[in-house]
C-alpha positions in Angstrom: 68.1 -132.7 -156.8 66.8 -135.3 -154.2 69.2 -138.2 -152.8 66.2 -140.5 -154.3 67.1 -139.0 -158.3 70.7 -139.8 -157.5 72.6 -142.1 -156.2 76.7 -141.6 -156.2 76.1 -138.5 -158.7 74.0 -141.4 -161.3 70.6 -140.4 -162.4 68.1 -143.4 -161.3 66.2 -145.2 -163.9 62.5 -145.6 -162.6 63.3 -149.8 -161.4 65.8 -148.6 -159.2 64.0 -144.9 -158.2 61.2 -146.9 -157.1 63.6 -149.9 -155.1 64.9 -146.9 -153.3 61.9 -145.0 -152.6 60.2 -148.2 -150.9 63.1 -148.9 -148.9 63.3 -145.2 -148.2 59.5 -145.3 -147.0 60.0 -148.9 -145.0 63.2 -147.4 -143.1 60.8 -144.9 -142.2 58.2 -147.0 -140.8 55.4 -145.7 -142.8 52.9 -147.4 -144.2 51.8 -147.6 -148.1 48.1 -146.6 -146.8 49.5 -143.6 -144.4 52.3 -142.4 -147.7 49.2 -142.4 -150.1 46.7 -140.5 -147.7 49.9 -137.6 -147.4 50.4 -137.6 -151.4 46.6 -137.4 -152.1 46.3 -141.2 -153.9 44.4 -144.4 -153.2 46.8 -146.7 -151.5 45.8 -149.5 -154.7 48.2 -146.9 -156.6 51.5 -146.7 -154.8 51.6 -150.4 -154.5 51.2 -150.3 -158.4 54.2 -147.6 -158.5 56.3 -149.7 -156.3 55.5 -152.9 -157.6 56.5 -151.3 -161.3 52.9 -152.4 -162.3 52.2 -148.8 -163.4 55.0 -145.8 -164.7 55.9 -143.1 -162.4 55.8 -139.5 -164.0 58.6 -136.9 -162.8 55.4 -135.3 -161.1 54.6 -138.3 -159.5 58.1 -138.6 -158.2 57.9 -135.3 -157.0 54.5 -135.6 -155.1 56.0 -138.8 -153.3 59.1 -137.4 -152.0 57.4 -134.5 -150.5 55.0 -136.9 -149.1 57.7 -139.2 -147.8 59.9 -136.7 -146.5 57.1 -135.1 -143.8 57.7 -138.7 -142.0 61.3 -138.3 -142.6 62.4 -139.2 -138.4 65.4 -136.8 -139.0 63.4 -133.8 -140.0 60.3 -134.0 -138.0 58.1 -131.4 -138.8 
């Protein structure tokens, strides 16, 4: 399971998934326009997800962290 589903062996609630994920993305440097091109959304939509504006589905989650992770600075591809 992904760093981003647990956090000192606690399972995330979606608030705090999502507080992660963007400050997962912005340690990254990578914008919410570039993330959503990678993960196949409209940019409008992950600043819905990380605002909490809309609910994230476990697929969702899933589609984002594989998207994230190709900018990940530590694992260049």
């Amino acid at each position: 399971m992904s760093q981003f589903f647990r956090k000192g062996g606690i399972v995330l609630n979606d608030t705090e998934w999502i507080q992660d994920f963007a400050d997962k993305r912005l340690q990254y440097g990578v914008s919410q326009t570039k993330l959503a091109v990678m993960a196949g959304i409209s940019r409008e939509h992950l600043s819905r997800i990380e605002s909490s504006k809309v609910a994230v589905t476990e697929e969702m989650k899933v589609k984002l962290l594989e998207a994230l992770e190709k900018f990940n600075p530590e694992a260049p591809l």
